[in-house]
N, C-alpha and C positions, 0 to 999 in steps of 0.2 A: 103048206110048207112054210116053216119059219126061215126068215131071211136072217143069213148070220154076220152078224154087224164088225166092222173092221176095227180093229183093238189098238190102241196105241199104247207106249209104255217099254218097262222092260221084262223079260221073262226071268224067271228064278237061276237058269240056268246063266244066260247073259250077267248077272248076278254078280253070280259065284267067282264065274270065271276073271271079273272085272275085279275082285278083294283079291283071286290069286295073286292075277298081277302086280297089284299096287301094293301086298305083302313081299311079293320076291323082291321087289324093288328098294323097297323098305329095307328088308335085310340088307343085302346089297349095300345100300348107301352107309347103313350105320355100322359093314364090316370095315368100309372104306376108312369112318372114321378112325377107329381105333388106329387102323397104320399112321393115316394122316395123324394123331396126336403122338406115335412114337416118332416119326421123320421128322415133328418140330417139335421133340425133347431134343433128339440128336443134334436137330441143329444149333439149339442153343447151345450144346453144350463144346460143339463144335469150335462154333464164335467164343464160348468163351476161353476155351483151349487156344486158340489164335490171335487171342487178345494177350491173355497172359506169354506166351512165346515172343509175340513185340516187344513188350516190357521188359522181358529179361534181356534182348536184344539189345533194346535199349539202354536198356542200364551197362550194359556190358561197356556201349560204345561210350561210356560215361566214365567209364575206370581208367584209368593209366594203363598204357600197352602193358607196360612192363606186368601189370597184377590180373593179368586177362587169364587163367584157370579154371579145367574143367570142375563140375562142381554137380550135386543135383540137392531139390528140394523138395517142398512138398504144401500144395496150394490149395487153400475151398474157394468153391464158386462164391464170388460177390454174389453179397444175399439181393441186388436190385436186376441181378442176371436171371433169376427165375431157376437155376439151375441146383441138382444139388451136390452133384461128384465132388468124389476129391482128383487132383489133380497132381501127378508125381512131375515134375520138372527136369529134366536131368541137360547139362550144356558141354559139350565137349569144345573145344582151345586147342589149335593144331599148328606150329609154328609151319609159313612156306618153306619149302624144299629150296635149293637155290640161291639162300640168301636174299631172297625177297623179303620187303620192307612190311610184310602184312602176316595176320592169323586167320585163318578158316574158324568160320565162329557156328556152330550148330546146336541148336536148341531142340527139343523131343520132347513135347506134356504127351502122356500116357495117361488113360483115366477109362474105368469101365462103364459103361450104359447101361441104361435100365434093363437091358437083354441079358448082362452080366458078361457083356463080351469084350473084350480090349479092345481100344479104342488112340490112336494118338496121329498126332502131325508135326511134320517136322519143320521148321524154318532153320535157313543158313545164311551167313552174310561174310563178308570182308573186314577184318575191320584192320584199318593200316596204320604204321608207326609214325606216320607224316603231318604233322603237326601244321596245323594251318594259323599262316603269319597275316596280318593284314598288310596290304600293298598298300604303298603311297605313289601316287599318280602325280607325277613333276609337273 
């Protein structure tokens, strides 16, 4: 009677089953990628929409009360933003109610994603008719 010797190793079947896995996984991770790479299109293009919205902010709080008017335009991504939308601007100028000394200042970039879907953010601020004097301290 032949003695049957004990076999080490892997069976064909253990195999198999060890490529499935490490195939679904595979899929798996490289479907991830793709979304991952649309979430940080969007983001930049996000930041870059937010960036631009400051600026006009900004500049806004740079003009004289009195020429502060709604207005819109029309923006492309800084070519060092990685992005490549266009960016519609648009800023509304709302005199207070009340005789208050200030304008509601609201800013809105609109810009579509790589999805082809509308996209924008709004920023709002104050900006008041009070002119700042520098003090002299006796």
């Amino acid at each position: 009677m032949a003695r049957v010797g004990h076999q080490t190793g892997f069976s064909l079947l253990e195999m198999l089953i060890t490529i499935i896995v490490l195939a679904s996984g595979l899929l798996a991770i490289g479907s991830m990628y793709g979304a991952i790479l649309n979430a940080n299109t969007l983001s930049k293009q996000r930041s870059e929409a937010v960036v631009l919205a400051e600026r006009k902010l900004e500049e806004l709080r740079g003009q004289s009360y009195a020429s502060l008017v709604s207005a819109t335009d029309t923006v492309t991504a800084a070519s060092s933003s990685g992005s490549s939308a266009n960016y519609q601007r648009s800023w509304s100028v709302a005199t207070a109610s009340g005789g208050l000394a200030y304008k509601d200042v609201g800013v809105t970039v609109t810009w579509t994603d790589n999805k082809n879907q509308s996209q924008n953010i709004v920023l709002s601020t104050r900006i008041s008719n009070v002119s700042a004097t520098p003090m002299t301290i006796p």
